[in-house]
C-alpha positions in Angstrom: 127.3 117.5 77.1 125.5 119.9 74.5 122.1 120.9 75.2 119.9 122.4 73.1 116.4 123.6 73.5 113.4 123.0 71.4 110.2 125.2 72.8 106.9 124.9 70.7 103.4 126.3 71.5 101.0 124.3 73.8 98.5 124.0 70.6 101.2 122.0 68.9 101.9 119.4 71.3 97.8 118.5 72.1 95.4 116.2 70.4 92.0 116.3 72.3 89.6 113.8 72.7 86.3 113.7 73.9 85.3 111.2 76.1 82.8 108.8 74.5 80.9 106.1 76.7 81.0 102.3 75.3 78.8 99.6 75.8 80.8 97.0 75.6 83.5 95.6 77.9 85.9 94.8 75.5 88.7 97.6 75.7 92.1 97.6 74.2 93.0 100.8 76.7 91.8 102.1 79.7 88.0 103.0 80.1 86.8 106.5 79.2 84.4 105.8 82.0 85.7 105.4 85.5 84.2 102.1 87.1 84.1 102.8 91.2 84.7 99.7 93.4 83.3 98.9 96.7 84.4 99.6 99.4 84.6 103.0 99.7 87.2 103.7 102.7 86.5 106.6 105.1 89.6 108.2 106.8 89.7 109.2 110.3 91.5 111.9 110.3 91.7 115.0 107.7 94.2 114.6 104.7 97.6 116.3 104.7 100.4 116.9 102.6 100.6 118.1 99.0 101.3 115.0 97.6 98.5 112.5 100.1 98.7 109.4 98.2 101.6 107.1 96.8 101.1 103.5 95.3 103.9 100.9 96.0 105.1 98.0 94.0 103.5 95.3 96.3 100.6 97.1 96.2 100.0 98.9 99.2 98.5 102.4 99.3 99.9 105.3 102.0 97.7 108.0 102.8 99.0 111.0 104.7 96.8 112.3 107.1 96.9 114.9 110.2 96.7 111.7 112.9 98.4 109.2 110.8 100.1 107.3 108.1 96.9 105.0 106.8 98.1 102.3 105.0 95.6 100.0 102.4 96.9 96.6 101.1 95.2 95.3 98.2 94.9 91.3 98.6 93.5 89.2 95.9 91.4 86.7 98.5 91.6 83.2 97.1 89.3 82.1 100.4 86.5 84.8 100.0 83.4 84.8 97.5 82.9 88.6 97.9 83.1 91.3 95.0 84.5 93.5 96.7 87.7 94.8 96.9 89.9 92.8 99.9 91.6 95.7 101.9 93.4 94.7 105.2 94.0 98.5 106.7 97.0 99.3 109.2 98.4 102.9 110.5 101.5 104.4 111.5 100.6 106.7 114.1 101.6 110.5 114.2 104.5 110.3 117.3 103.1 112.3 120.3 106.1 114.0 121.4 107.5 117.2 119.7 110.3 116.9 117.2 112.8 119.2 117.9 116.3 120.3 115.7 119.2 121.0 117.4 121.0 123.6 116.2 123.3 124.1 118.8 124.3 123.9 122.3 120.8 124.5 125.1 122.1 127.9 126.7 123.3 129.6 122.8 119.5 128.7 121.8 117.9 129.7 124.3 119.8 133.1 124.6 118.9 133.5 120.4 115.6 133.0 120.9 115.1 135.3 123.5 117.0 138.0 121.3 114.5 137.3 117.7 111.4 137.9 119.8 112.2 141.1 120.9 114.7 142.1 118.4 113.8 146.4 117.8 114.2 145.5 114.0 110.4 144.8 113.1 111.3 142.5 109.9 113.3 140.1 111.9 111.2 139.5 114.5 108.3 138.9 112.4 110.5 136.5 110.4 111.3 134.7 113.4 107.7 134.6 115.1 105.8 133.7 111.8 109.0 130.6 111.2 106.9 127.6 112.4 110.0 125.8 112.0 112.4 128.0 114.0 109.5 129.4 116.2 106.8 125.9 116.5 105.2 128.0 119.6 102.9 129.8 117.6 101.6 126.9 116.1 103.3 123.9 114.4 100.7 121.6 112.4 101.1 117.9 112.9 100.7 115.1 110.6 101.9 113.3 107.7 103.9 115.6 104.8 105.2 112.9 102.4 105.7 109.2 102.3 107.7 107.3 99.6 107.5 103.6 98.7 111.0 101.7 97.9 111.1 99.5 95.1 110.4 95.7 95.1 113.1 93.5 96.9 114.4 96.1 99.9 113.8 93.6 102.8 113.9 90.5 104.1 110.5 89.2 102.2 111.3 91.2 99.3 108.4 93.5 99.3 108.9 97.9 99.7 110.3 99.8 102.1 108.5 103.0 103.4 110.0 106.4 104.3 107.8 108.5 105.9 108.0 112.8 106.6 106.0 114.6 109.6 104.9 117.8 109.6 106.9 118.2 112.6 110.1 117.5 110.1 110.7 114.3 111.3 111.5 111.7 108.7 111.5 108.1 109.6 111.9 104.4 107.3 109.5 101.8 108.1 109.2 98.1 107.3 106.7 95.6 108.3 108.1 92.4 108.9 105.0 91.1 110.4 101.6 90.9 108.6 99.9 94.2 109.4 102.4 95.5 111.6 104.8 98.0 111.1 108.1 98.7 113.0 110.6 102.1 112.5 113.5 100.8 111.6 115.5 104.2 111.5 115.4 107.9 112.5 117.4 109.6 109.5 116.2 113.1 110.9 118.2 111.9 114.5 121.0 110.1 112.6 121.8 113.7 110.2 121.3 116.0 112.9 123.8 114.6 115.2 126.4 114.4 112.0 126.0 117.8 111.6 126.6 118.7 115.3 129.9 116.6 115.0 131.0 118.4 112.1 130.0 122.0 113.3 127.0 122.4 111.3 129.5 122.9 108.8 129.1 123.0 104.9 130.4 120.1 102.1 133.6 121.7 102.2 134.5 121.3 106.0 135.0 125.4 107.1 133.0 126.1 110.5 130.6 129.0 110.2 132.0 132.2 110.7 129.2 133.8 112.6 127.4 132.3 115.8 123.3 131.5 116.7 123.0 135.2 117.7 123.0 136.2 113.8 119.6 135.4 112.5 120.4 134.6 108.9 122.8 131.8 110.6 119.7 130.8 112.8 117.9 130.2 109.7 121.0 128.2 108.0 120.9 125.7 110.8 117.5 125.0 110.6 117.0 124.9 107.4 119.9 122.4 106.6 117.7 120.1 108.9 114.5 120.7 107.2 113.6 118.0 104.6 111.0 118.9 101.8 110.7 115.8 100.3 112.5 112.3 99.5 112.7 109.8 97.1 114.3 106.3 96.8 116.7 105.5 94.0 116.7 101.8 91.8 118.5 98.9 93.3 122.2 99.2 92.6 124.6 95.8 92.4 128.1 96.9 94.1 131.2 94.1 93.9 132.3 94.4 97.9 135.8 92.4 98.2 136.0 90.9 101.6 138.6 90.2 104.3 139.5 86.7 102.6 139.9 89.0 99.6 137.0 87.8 97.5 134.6 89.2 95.9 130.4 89.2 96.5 127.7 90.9 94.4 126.1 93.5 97.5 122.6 95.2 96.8 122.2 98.6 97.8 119.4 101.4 97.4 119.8 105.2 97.9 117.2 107.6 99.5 117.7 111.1 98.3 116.1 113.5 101.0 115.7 117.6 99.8 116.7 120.0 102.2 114.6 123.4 102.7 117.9 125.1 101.7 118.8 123.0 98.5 120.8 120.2 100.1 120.4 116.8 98.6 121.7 113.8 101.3 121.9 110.6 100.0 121.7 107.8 102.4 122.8 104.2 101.6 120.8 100.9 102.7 122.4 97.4 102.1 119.7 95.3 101.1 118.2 92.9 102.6 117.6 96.2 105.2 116.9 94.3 108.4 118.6 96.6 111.2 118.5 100.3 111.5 122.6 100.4 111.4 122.9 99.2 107.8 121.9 102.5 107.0 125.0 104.9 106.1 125.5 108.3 104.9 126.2 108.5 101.2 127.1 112.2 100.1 126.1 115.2 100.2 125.5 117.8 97.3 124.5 121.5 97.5 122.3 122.0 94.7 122.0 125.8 95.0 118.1 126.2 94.5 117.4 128.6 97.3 113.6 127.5 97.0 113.4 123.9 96.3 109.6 122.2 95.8 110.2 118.9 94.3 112.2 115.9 93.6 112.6 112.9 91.6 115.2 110.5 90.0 116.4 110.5 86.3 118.2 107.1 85.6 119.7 106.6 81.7 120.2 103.2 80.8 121.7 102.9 77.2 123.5 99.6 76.4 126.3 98.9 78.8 126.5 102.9 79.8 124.3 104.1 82.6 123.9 107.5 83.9 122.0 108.9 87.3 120.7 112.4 88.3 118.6 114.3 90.4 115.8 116.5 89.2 115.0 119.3 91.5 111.8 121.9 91.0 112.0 125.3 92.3 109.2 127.5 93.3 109.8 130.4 91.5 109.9 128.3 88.5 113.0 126.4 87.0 114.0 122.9 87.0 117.3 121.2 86.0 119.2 117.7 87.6 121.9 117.3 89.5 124.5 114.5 88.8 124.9 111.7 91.7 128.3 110.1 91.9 127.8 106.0 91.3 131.5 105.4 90.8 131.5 102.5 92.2 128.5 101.0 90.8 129.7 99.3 87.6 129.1 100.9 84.3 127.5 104.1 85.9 128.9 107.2 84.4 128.6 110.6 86.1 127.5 113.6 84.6 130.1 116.4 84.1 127.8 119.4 85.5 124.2 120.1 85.8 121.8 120.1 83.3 118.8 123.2 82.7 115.5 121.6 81.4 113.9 124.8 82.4 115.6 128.3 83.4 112.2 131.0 83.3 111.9 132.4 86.7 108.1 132.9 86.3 107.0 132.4 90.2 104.7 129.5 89.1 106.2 126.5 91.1 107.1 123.1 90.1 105.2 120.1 91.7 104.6 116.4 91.2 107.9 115.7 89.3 107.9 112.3 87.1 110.2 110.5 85.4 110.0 107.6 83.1 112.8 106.3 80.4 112.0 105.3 77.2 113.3 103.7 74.2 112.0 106.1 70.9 110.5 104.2 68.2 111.6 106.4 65.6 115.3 107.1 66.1 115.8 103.8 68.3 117.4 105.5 71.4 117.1 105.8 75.0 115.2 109.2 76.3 114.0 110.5 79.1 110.7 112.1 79.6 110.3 114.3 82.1 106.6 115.4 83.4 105.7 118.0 86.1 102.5 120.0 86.9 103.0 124.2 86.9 99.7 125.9 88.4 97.0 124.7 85.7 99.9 124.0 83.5 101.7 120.3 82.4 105.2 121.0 81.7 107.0 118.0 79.9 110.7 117.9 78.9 112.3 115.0 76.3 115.6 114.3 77.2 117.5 112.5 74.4 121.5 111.4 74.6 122.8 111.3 70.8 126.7 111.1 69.5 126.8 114.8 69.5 125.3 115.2 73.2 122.7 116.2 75.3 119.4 117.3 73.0 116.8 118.5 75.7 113.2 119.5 74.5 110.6 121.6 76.3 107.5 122.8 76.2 104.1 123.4 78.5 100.6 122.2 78.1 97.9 124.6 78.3 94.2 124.7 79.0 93.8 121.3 80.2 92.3 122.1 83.6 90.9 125.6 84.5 91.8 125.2 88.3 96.1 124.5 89.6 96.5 120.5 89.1 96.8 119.1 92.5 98.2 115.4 91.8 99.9 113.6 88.7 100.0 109.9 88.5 101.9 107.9 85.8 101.9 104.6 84.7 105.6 103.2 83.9 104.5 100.1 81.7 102.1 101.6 79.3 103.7 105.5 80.0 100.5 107.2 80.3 99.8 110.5 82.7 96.4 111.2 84.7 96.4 115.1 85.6 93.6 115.7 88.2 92.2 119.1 89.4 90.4 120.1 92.4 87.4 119.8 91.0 87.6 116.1 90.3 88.4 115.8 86.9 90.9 113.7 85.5 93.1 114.1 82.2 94.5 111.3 80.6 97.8 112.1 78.8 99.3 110.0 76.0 102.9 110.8 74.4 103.6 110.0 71.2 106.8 110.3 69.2 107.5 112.1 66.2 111.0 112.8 63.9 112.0 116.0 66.2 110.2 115.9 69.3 106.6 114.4 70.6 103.0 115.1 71.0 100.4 114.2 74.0 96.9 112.9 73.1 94.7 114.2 75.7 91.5 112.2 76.9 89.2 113.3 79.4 87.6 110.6 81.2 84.4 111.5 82.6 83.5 112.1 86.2 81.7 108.9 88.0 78.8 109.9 89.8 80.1 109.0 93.3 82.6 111.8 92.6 79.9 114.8 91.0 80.6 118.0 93.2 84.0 116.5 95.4 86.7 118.4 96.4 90.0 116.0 95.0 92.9 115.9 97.1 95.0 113.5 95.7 95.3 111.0 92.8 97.9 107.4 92.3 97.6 104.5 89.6 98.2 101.0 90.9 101.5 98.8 89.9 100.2 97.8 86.6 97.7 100.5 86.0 94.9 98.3 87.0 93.3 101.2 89.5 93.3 104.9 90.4 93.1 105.4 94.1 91.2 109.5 94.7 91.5 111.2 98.1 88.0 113.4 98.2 86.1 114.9 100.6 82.6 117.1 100.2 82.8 120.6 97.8 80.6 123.3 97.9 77.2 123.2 97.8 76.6 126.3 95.3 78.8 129.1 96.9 78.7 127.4 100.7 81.2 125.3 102.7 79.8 122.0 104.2 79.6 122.7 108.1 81.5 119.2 108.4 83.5 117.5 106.3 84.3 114.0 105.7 87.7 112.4 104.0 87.3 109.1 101.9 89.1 107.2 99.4 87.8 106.2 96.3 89.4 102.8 94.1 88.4 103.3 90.3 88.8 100.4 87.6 91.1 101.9 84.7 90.9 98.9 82.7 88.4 96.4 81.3 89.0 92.7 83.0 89.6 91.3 79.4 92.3 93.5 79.0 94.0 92.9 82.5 93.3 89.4 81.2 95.5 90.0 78.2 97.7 91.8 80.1 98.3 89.1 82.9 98.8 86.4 79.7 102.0 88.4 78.2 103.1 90.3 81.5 106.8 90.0 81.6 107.1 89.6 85.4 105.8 86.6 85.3 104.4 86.4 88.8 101.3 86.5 90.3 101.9 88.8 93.0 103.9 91.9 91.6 100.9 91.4 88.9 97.9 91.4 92.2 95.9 94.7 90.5 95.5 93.2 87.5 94.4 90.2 88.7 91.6 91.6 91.0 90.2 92.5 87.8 90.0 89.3 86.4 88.9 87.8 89.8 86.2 90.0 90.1 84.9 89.3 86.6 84.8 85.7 87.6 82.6 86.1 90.6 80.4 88.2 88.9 80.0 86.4 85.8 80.2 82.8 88.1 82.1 81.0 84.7 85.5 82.0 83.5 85.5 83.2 80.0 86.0 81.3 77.6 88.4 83.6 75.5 90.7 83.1 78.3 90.9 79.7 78.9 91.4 78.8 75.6 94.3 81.6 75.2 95.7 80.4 78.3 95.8 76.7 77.6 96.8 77.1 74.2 100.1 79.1 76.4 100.9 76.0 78.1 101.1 73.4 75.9 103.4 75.9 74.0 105.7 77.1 77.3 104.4 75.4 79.8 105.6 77.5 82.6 104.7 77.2 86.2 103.5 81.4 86.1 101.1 80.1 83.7 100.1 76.8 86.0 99.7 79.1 88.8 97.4 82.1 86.9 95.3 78.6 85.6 94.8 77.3 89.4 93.9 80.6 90.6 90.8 81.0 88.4 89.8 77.5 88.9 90.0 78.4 92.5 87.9 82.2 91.9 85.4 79.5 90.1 85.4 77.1 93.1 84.3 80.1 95.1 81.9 81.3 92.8 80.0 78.0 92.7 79.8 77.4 96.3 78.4 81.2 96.7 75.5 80.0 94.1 74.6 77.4 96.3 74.6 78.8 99.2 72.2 82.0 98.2 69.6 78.8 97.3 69.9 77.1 100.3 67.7 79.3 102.5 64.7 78.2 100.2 62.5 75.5 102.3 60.8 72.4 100.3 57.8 71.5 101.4 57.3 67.6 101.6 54.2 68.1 100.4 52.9 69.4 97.3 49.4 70.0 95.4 49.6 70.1 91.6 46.8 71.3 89.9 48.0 69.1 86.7 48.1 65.4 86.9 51.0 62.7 87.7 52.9 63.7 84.5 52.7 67.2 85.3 54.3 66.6 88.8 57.2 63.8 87.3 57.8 67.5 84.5 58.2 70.1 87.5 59.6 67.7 89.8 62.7 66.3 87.9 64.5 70.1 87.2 64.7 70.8 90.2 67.1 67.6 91.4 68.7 67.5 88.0 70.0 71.2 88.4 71.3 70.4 91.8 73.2 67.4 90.9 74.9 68.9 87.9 76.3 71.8 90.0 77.3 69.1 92.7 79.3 67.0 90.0 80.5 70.5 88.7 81.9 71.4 91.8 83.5 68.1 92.1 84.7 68.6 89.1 86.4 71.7 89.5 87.8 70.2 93.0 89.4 67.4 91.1 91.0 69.7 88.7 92.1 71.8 91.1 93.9 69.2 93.6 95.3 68.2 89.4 97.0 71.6 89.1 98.3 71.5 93.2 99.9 68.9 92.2 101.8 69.5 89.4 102.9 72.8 90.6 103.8 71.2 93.8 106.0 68.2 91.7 107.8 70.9 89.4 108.8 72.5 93.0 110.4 69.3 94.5 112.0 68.5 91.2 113.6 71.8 91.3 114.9 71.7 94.9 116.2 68.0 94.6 118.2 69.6 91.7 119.6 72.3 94.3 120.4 69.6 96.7 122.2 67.5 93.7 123.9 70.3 93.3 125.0 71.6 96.8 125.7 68.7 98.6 129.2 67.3 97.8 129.3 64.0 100.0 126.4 61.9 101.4 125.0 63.6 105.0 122.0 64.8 106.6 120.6 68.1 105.8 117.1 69.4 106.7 115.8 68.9 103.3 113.7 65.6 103.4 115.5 64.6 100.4 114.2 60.5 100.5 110.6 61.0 101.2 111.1 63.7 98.0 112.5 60.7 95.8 109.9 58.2 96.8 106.9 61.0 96.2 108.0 61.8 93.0 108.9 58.1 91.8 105.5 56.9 92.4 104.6 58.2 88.8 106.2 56.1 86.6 105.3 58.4 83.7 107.8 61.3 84.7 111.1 60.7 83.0 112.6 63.6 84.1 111.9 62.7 87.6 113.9 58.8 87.1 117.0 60.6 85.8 117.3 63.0 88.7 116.3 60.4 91.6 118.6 58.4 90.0 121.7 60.6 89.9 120.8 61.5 93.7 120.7 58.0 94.8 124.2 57.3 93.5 125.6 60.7 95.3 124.1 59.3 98.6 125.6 55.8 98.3 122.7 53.6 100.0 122.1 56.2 103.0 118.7 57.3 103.9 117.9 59.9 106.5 114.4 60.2 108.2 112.3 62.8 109.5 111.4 61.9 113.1 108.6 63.5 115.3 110.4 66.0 118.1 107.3 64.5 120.4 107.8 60.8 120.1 110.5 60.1 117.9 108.5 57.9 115.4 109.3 58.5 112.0 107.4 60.8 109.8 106.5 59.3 106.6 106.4 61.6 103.0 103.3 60.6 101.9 101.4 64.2 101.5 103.2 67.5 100.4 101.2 69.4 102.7 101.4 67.9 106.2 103.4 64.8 108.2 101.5 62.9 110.3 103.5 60.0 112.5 102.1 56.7 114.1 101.1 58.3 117.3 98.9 61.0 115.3 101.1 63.8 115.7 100.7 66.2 113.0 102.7 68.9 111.3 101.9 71.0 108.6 105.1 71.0 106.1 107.3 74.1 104.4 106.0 75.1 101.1 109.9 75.5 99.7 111.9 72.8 101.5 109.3 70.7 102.2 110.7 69.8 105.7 108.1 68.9 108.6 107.4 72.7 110.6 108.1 71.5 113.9 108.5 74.8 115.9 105.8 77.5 117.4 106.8 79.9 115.5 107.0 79.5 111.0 106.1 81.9 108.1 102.4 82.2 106.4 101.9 83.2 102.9 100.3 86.4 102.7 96.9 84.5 101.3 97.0 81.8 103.5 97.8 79.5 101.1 100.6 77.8 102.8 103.4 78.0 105.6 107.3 78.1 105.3 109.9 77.3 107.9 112.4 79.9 109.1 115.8 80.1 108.2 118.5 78.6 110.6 121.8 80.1 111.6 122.9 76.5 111.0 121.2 76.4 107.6 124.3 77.2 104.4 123.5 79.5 102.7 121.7 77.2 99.5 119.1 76.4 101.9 118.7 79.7 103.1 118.3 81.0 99.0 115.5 78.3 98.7 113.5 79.5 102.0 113.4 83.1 100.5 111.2 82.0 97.5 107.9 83.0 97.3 105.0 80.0 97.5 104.9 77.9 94.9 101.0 78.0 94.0 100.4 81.7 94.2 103.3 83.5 93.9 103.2 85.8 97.1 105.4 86.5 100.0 106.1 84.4 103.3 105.5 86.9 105.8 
């Protein structure tokens, strides 16, 4: 592929705005202004790593620190009435015992070390004592370097998985299977090391080293082919895997690039759903030849039916380029046929906080790549466009945007928008826009809140949806002084006006309540505060489903009915401490006391029969949603089972729920196409305790004769008799777990989210 370089002056490529404070919460964009949400979360321990914070796609927030991986899951609480944000906190401790890389056999290390640190050569042996790596006696720091979130849909309840890197150089991958608990699923740093000691600690191409542990730059070698800088996890790729009967299944997979200290890339393969630490297999290997890698990231090309893959590697001395990855046999990937330069200078400023987002450009109506990465105070940005005649690449740097080294940058994939933050605290908002040849950035500085005035910033990430900015801080100096002690917290700022999440949440594509949780804090939080929904939006939103009438819409409907539910009771309850005395002198006559005596009851009972009537419409709304549900898995069964039998379904208490509306055509036809497939036959659900029968006549629970009840599954609607079941992650309702009797039809339905708010069964 042709590439060809466009460079232009940082002055040309900058439009700078001043921040301006409005009055008004009706925004189109983000606030100039950043809002700061309670609560404020102290860390235990100090931060670590360059890189401290990373957002994930089911909205969880890792923090590296120097005793542990804290980990901050944003919940949109359906059952609470506070304004607050809803954090439920978990940690993945730092591992006690010392991590070390084998780089050969006990006596040959032993006898090199004992050589380095007294080797008569001065250079080397301050080489090999200062190597905290090589030589972790004089010191090794422990902690959290790097974590990186997977995307959506990478176990077995669909959420991320989490692949974390010690200081210590050991990297792990984490799941948690379990509300708030977390289990290691793999050592990769284990796993590589001992595939290297198989091999010889040979190279890609298979020839054992010439030279032996008692030659220091092969010392070096060793280790640093085991030392990983950073990794990142690739999209979810769809392989056709052709099995022993000879056909063919559609198998997920997802790839996790790790960078070596020595410019190594190893790819590791994960067939998804991951649920055991052996699913994971080495990929490939590619030798990059960066001698002093700092950063990584993906670069995925999607044009049409043709779909390219690279890896974009930053250097510390300065240049950047991607190296192709081999997806041969992920269909309609191409590879690329050598590497590509978006930046060859070797100016010793070093390249951190690599993003990547593809785009589509409104002008020449092609896919592009823009690639965005901080240098010292510098924003370098490179637009990579694929045209008939090649590769186009175009480059350039964006100066005087902060006056001290940017220390995090955070982008938002769905509206592609940048936030550069210093040290100092201040963040810059960057805005690309196209034009004919190549593209500008509209530069906003949002102004400092006041929590933040005089902070030190470690760290900066924007939520899913860009609904908030999580900041890692601790105390600056006071005039020229260091504080004697410091203190690490984490800050969550409102980006975005709830009106527009509103807005946003009305036309979001994903249409689901969950992968859309940030945005919808927003709105629930405007709710509570405002005790009413507004008006605005329920007229938007019903107008929405008399037009589509989707169940996304349903469910978005019953959760602000159910924020407002809340909200009411809360009113209530704040009155309720006020005594009333039975009795009262009134200094005005009888009609006086009937005037001051009748607001009083007449408020009360018009919030009581609003409450009830918000209740009614709620239980309304439950129910439709719940009838669209068993309408759609009676279709399954119609269509899965072939001849009359029993399956764990309770397909006749379904029928004779949904027949008792006469008004639901839809329903008839399908009860009535079942009932000729089962041919007179009726299976009952029976209690395990007494054998009585256990009547369908509520969607949530079964209750027999003898008073034995059981809660039943949201998604199959089967009676839960066993200890042990699945709870969505609001508590809104349970699921059964999945049999090794179950086919595999049953087993698709039970790995559905719930059916009235659109979150995970954990």
């Amino acid at each position: 592929a042709a590439a060809g370089a466009c460079e232009s002056t940082a002055n040309n490529n900058i439009n700078k705005n001043k921040p301006e404070r409005e009055d008004n919460d009706m925004l189109s964009a983000s606030r100039d202004v950043l809002v700061v949400r309670d609560p404020v979360v102290p860390l235990l321990s100090p931060v670590s790593g360059l890189q401290p914070l990373s957002w994930s796609g089911d909205h969880r927030l890792a923090v590296c620190t120097s005793g542990s991986l804290t980990l901050l899951e944003l919940v949109c609480d359906i059952h609470s009435s506070k304004q607050d944000l809803t954090l439920h906190r978990t940690s993945i401790p730092v591992p006690r015992e010392a991590h070390k890389i084998p780089v050969g056999s006990p006596a040959e290390v032993d006898e090199a070390m004992e050589k380095f640190s007294t080797h008569p050569d001065p250079t080397v042996r301050q080489d090999f004592l200062a190597d905290t790596v090589i030589n972790p006696s004089v010191g090794a720091h422990k902690g959290v370097k790097y974590s990186s979130w997977s995307p959506l849909g990478c176990d077995s309840a669909g959420r991320c998985l989490l692949a974390c890197l010690m200081l210590d150089n050991r990297l792990t991958v984490h799941r948690s299977h379990k509300h708030l608990e977390w289990t290691t699923m793999v050592d990769l740093s284990k796993k590589y090391s001992k595939r290297l000691e198989e091999r010889g600690y040979a190279k890609k191409d298979n020839k054992p080293p010439e030279a032996n542990l008692l030659d220091f730059d092969e010392l070096q070698r060793r280790f640093r082919m085991q030392t990983p800088l950073r990794m990142e996890w690739s999209n979810i790729y769809s392989m056709r895997h052709v099995q022993q009967d000879n056909s063919c299944v559609n198998v997920d997979m997802v790839l996790l690039a790790v960078l070596m200290e020595n410019g190594d890339l190893v790819l590791w393969k994960f067939l998804l759903p991951f649920t055991k630490g052996e699913d994971v297999e080495f990929y490939d290997l590619f030798e990059s030849g960066v001698t002093r890698p700092s950063d990584l990231a993906w670069w995925e090309y999607e044009n049409e039916d043709r779909r390219m893959s690279g890896l974009i590697i930053g250097s510390e001395v300065g240049p950047v380029k991607i190296m192709p990855v081999n997806l041969s046999k992920v269909k309609g990937y191409f590879t690329l046929r050598q590497p590509i330069i978006l930046w060859k200078e070797c100016d010793e400023i070093p390249v951190e906080n690599i993003q990547c987002v593809p785009l589509t450009h409104p002008i020449l109506k092609t896919s592009c790549s823009l690639i965005v990465a901080s240098r010292g105070c510098y924003i370098f940005w490179c637009l990579l466009m694929v045209s008939p005649a090649g590769l186009n690449v175009h480059n350039s740097h964006l100066a005087g945007l902060h006056s001290l080294p940017v220390v995090s940058l955070a982008v938002s994939r769905h509206s592609v928008t940048f936030y550069a933050c210093s040290t100092d605290g201040w963040v810059t908002k960057l805005t690309p826009k196209f034009t004919e040849n190549s593209l500008i950035f509209t530069v906003d500085k949002l102004l400092q809140p006041e929590a933040l005035t005089g902070s030190r910033i470690h760290g900066i990430s924007v939520s899913h949806n860009e609904a908030y900015i999580a900041m890692a801080s601790t105390q600056g100096l006071a005039g020229t002084i260091h504080p004697f002690r410091r203190t690490y917290q984490v800050h969550f700022l409102a980006l975005k006006a709830p009106e527009t999440a509103a807005a946003d949440l009305l036309s979001s594509p994903a249409q689901s309540l969950y992968r859309t949780m940030d945005l919808l804090d927003l709105v629930r939080w405007n709710v509570l505060k405002d005790k009413c929904i507004p008006a605005p939006l329920q007229d938007e939103l019903d107008r929405k489903i008399q037009e589509l009438d989707t169940p996304y819409l349903w469910r978005f409907k019953l959760f602000l009915w159910r924020i407002l539910l809340r909200s009411l009771q809360t009113h209530l309850v704040d009155h309720s401490w006020k005594s009333t005395p039975v009795e009262k002198v009134f200094v005005m006559g009888e009609a006086a006391e009937e005037e001051e005596g009748e607001p009083d009851g007449g408020n009360e009972g018009k919030e009581d029969e609003r409450m009830a009537e918000v209740q009614s419409l709620i239980r309304t709304m439950e129910t439709h949603l719940m009838r669209a549900n068993m309408k759609k898995v009676l279709g399954v069964v119609y269509l899965n089972t072939w001849i009359a039998k029993n399956i764990s379904i309770p397909t006749c208490g379904l029928m004779d729920y949904l027949s008792k509306d006469p008004n639901d055509r839809s329903s008839e036809v399908l009860i009535g196409h079942i009932r000729n497939k089962m041919n007179k036959q009726t299976f009952l659900e029976r209690c395990i305790l007494c054998r009585a029968v256990l009547p369908f006549t509520d969607h949530k629970r079964a209750v027999c004769e003898n008073g034995h009840m059981w809660h039943r599954c949201v998604l199959s609607y089967q009676a839960c008799q066993t200890m042990t079941f699945r709870c969505c992650l609001l508590h809104d309702s349970i699921a059964r777990l999945p049999e090794p009797e179950d086919p595999d039809w049953i087993k698709k339905i039970l790995q559905a989210p719930c059916s009235l708010c659109d979150s995970p069964l954990i």
